[in-house]
C-alpha positions in Angstrom: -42.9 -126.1 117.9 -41.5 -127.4 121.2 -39.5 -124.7 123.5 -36.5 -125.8 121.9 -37.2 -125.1 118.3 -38.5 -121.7 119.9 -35.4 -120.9 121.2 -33.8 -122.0 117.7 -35.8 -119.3 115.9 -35.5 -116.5 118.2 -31.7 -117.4 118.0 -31.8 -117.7 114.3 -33.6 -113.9 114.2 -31.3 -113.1 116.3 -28.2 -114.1 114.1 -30.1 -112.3 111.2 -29.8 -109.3 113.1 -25.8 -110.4 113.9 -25.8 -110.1 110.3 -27.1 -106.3 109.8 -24.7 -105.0 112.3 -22.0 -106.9 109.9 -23.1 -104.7 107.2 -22.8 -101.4 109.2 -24.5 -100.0 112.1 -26.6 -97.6 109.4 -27.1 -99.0 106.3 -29.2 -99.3 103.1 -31.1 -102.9 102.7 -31.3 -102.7 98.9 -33.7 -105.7 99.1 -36.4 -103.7 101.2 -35.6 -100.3 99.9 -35.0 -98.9 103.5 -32.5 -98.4 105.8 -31.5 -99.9 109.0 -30.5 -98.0 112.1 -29.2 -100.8 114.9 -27.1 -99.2 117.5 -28.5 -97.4 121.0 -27.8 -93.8 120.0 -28.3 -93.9 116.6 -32.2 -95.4 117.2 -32.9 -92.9 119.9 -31.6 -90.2 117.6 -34.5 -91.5 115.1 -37.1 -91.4 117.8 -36.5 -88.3 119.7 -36.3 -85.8 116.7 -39.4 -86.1 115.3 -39.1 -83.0 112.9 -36.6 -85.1 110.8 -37.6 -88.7 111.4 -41.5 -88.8 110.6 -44.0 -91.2 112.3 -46.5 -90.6 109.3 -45.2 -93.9 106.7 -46.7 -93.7 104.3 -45.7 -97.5 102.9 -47.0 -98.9 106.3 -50.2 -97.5 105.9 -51.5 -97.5 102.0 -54.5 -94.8 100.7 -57.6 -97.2 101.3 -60.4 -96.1 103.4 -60.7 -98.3 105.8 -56.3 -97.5 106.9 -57.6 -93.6 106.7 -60.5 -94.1 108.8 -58.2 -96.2 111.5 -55.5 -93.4 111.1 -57.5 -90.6 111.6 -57.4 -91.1 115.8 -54.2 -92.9 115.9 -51.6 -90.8 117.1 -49.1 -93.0 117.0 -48.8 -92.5 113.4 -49.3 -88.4 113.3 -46.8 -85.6 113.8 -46.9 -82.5 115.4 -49.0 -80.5 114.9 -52.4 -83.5 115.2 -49.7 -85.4 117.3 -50.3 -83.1 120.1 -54.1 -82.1 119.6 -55.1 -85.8 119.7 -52.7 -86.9 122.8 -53.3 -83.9 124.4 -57.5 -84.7 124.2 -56.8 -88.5 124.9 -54.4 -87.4 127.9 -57.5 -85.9 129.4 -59.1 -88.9 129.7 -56.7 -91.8 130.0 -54.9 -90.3 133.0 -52.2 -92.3 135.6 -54.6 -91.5 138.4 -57.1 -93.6 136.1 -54.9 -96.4 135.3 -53.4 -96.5 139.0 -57.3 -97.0 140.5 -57.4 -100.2 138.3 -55.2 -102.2 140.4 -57.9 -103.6 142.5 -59.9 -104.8 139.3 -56.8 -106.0 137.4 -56.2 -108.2 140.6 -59.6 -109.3 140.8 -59.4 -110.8 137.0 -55.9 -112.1 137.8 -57.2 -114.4 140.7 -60.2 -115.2 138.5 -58.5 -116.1 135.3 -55.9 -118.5 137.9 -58.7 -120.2 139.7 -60.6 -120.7 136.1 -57.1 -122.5 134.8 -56.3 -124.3 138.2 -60.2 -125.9 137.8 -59.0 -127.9 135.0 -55.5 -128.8 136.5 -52.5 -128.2 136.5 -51.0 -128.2 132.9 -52.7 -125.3 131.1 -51.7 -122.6 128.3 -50.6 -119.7 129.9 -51.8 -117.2 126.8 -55.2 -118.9 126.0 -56.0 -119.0 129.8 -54.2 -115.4 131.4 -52.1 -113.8 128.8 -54.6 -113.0 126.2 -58.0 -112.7 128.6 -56.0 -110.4 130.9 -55.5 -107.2 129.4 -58.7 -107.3 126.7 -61.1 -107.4 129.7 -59.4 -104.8 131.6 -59.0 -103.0 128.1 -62.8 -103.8 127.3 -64.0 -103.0 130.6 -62.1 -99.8 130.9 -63.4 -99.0 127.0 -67.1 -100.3 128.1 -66.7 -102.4 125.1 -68.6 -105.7 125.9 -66.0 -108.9 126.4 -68.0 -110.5 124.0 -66.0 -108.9 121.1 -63.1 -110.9 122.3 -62.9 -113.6 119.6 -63.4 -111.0 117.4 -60.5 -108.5 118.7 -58.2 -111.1 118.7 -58.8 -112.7 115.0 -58.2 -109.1 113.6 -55.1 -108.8 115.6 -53.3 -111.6 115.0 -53.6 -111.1 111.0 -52.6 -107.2 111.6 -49.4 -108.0 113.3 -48.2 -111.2 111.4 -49.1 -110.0 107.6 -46.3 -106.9 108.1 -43.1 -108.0 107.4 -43.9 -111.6 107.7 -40.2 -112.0 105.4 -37.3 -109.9 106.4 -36.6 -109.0 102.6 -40.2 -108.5 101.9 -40.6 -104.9 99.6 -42.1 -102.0 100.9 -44.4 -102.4 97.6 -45.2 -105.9 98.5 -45.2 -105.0 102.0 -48.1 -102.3 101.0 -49.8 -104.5 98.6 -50.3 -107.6 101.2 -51.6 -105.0 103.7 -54.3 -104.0 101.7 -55.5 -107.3 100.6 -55.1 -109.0 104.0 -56.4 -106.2 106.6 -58.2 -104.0 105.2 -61.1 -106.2 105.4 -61.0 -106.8 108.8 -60.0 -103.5 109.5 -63.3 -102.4 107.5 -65.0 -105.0 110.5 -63.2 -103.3 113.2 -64.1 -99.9 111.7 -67.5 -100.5 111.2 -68.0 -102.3 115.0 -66.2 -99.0 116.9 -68.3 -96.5 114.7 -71.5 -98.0 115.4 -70.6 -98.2 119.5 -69.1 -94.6 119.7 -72.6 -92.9 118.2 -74.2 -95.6 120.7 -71.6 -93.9 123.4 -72.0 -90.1 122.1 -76.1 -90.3 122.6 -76.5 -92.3 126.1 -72.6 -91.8 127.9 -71.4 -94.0 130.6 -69.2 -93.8 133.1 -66.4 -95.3 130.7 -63.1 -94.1 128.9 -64.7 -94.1 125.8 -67.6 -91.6 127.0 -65.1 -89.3 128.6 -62.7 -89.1 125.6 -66.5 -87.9 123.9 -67.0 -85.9 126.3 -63.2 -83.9 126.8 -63.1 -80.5 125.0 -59.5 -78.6 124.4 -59.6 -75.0 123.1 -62.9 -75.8 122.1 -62.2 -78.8 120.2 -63.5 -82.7 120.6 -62.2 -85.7 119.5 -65.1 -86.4 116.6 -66.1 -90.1 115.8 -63.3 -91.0 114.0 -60.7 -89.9 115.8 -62.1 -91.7 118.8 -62.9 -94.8 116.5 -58.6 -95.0 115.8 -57.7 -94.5 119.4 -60.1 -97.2 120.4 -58.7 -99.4 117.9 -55.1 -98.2 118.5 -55.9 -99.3 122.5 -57.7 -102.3 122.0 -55.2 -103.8 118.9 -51.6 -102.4 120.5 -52.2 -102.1 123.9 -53.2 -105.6 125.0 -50.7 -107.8 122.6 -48.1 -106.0 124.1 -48.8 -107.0 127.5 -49.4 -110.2 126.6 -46.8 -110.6 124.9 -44.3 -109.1 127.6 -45.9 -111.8 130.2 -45.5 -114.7 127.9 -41.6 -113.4 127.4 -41.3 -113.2 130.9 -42.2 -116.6 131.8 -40.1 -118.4 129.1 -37.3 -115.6 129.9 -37.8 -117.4 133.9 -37.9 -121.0 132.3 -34.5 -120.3 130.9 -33.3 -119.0 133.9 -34.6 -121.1 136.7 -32.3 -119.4 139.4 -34.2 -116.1 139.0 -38.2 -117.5 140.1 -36.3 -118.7 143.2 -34.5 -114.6 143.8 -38.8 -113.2 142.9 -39.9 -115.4 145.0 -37.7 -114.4 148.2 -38.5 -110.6 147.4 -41.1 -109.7 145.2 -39.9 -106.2 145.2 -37.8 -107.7 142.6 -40.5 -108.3 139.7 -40.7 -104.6 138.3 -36.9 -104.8 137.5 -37.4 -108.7 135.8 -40.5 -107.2 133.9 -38.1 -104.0 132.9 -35.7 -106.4 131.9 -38.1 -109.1 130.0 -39.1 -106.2 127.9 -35.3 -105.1 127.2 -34.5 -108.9 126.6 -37.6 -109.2 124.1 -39.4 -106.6 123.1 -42.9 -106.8 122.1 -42.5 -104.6 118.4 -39.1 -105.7 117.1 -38.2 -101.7 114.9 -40.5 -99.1 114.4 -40.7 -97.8 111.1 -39.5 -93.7 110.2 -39.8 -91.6 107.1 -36.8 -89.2 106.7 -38.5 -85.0 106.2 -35.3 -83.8 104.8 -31.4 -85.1 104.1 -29.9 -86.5 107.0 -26.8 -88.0 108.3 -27.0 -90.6 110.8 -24.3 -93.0 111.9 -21.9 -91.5 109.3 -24.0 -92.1 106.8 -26.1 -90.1 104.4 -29.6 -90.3 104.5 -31.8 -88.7 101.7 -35.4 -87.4 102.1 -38.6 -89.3 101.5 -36.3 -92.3 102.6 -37.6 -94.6 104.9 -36.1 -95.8 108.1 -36.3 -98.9 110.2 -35.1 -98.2 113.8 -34.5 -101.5 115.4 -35.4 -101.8 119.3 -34.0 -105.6 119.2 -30.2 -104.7 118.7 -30.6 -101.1 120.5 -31.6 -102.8 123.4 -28.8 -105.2 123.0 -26.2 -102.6 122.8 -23.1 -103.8 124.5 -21.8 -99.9 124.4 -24.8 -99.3 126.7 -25.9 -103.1 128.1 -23.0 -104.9 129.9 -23.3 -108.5 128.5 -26.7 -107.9 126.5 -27.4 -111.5 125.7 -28.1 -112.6 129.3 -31.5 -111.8 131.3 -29.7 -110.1 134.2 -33.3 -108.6 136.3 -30.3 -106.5 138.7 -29.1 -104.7 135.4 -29.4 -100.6 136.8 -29.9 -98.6 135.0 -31.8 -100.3 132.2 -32.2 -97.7 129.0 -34.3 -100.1 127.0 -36.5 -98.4 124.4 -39.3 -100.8 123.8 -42.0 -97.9 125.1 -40.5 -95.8 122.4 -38.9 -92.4 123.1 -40.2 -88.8 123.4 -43.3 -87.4 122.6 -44.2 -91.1 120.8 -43.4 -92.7 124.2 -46.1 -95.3 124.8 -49.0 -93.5 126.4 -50.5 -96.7 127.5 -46.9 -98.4 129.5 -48.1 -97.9 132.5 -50.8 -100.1 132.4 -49.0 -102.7 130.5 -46.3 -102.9 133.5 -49.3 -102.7 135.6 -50.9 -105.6 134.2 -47.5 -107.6 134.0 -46.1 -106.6 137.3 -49.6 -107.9 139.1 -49.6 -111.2 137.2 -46.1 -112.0 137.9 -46.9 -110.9 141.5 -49.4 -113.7 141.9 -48.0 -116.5 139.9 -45.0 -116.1 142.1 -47.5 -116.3 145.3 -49.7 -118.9 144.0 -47.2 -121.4 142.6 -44.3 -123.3 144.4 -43.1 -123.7 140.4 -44.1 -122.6 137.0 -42.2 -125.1 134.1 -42.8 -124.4 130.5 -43.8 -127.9 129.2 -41.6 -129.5 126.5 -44.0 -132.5 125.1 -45.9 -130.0 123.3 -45.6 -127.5 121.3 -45.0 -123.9 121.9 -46.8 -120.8 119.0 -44.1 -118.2 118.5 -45.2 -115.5 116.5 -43.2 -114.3 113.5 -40.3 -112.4 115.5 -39.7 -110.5 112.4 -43.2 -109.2 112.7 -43.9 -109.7 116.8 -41.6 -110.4 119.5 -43.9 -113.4 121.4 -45.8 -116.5 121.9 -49.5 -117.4 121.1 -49.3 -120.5 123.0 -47.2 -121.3 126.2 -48.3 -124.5 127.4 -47.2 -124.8 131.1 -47.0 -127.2 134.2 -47.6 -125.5 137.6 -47.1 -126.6 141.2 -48.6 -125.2 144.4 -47.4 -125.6 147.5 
């Protein structure tokens, strides 16, 4: 898929979601059995009151083993009160002192990972050779999980993020039922991996993450194997595809918009707002999925319990109520209300790191290269944006001096 036809279906996911605003900007999807909740106010609504809009779906996550034992430590799925036991234990440990003190390290991988790709020219794939590596090491290292496992880590989650929702008008019940047959097996891998290295962890600790979340203690209480099995998995699946992801966005956001690499590059003080704005323009998870506690109305419309609710970051962050001219990459846009870190007490524990990660990379791809050009004589991997907002491949052309 060359960048053109990449453009063409981000466009055409885009006009789908032109086509769910046409129906209403809260509406039932008969097809899906849920409802969809489009506009800026009405999706932070869903995020920030947690009591009515649940983060434990059910349909997302079916009753098999190996999705309980990977749920037991992900908070991101919990509510009040194991929502604020868990992140309250794993706040302990994964602090922004922590994740500021790896600047050093994540710019010593940066300049590695460059140097490796500049050694065999310069036309290389700007996922296989920085935006994947990048954040699993520094995720690995920071875990102490060895950076051997990275095949591994990255087979499992490419098939957990493109076998949900792979088809807009797929059936929760179908939804459920491909889960189970396509992931649970390598989530029983993953499982099984992270078990056996936390009881490695628990009898001879390091000076890791993973040995201090063993070793923090809360009103008595420890995060057991289990729970620190799901937040390792949770860290190492989630929280280095969305960097990735947001740096792969960011350079074919640029490539569309040559004009802006030439503004970074006369004042870097500029790349935190293009990252912001790469992440409002494209964000990584595309909706996040809610389960209604109780009735509830919602954009003038009437929402029953049990009912389940997809709140859509794509069109909230695209908002022409709250974005002046959504549709164009503007890095000066102030303020910039995106919600692709989530809202409230589900905000993204691990952003930081992921803006981090981003912010140093773009910082040194700006310094090292007189021009960056996505190439057009081959083909560029988009993920499913129904699924993933992203590439897998981004073949690129750079220039130094």
């Amino acid at each position: 898929m060359s960048v053109k036809q990449s453009e063409r279906t981000l466009s055409n996911f885009l006009v789908y979601l032109d086509g769910l605003r046409e129906r209403g900007a809260v509406h039932f999807d008969d097809k899906i059995k849920a409802w969809h909740v489009l506009d800026h106010h009405d999706v932070l609504q869903v995020l920030t009151d947690t009591a009515t809009f649940s983060s434990d779906v059910a349909p997302l996550a079916p009753q098999q083993e190996d999705f309980d034992l990977f749920k037991k430590g992900n908070f991101v799925r919990a509510d009040d009160p194991v929502h604020r036991r868990l992140r309250g234990l794993v706040s302990r440990a994964f602090t922004p002192k922590m994740i500021a003190g790896l600047e050093p390290r994540i710019t010593e991988v940066t300049l590695q990972l460059l140097d490796d790709a500049d050694a065999g020219g310069d036309q290389w794939d700007l996922i296989e050779q920085l935006g994947y590596p990048l954040p699993f090491i520094v995720i690995a290292e920071m875990l102490g999980i060895p950076v051997t496992d990275r095949a591994f880590v990255r087979r499992l989650s490419d098939t957990f993020f493109e076998v949900h929702n792979v088809d807009p008008e797929q059936s929760l019940d179908s939804l459920g039922e491909s889960a189970v047959n396509n992931v649970a097996p390598l989530l029983r891998e993953l499982n099984t991996h992270l078990l056996e290295f936390v009881r490695r962890r628990r009898k001879n600790p390091g000076d890791d993450l993973t040995s201090k979340l063993l070793e923090v203690e809360v009103d008595g209480v420890r995060l057991d194997d289990e729970e620190t099995v799901g937040f390792l998995g949770l860290l190492l699946l989630a929280g280095h595809v969305t960097a990735t992801s947001t740096l792969g966005n960011t350079v074919l956001a640029l490539h569309e918009n040559p004009e802006v690499w030439t503004q970074l590059r006369a004042d870097p003080a500029l790349i935190p707002a293009a990252v912001e704005e790469s992440m409002r323009y494209r964000p990584p998870f595309p909706r996040l999925g809610r389960q209604a506690t109780k009735d509830v109305e919602i954009g003038g419309q009437k929402i029953p319990a049990g009912a389940f609710v997809l709140a859509w970051l794509t069109t909230a962050n695209r908002d022409d109520r709250v974005f002046a001219d959504p549709d164009r990459f503007d890095i000066h846009r102030a303020p910039n209300p995106h919600l692709t870190f989530g809202k409230g007490m589900h905000f993204c524990l691990g952003a930081p790191l992921a803006r981090l990660e981003v912010g140093i990379a773009m910082r040194l791809l700006t310094e090292r290269y007189s021009d960056i050009r996505v190439r057009d004589d081959l083909p560029v991997n988009l993920r499913n944006p129904w699924a993933m907002i992203g590439v897998n491949q981004l073949p690129i052309e750079v220039r130094k001096g």
